[in-house]
N, C-alpha and C positions, 0 to 999 in steps of 0.2 A: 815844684819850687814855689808856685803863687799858694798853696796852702802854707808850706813853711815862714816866707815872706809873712802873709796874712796874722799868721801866730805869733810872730814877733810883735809886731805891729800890737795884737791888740794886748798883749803882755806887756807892752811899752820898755824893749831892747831894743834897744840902737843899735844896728850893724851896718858894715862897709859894705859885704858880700855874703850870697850865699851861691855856693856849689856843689857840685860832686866830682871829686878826686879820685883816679881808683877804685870805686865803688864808696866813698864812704862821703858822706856831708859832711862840708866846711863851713862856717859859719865865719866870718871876718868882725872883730873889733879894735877898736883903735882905744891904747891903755889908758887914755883919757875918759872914755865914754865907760870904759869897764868900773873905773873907778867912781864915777861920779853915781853910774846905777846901784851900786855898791852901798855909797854913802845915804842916797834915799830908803832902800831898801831895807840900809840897817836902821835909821831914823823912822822910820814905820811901824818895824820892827819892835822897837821902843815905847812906841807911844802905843801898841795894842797889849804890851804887859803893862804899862801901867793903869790902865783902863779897867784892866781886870782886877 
């Protein structure tokens, strides 16, 4: 989990939680944070095609 935790981190996601359910990992976001990484991401996004 501290590896996964760590990857977030240095990818710069916001999460609530991470777990494992059943065998599988949960990651937890709150649809405020999803949106806002979204909106950088896309604005980045942007500004390296017009660069080109």
């Amino acid at each position: 989990m501290k590896l996964i935790k760590a990857i977030l981190r240095q990818n710069e996601i916001k999460h609530t939680h991470v777990k494992v359910v059943d065998g599988l990992l949960i990651i937890g976001f709150r649809h405020d944070m999803l949106k806002q990484q979204d909106q950088h991401h896309h604005h980045r996004h942007h500004e390296h095609h017009r660069e080109q």
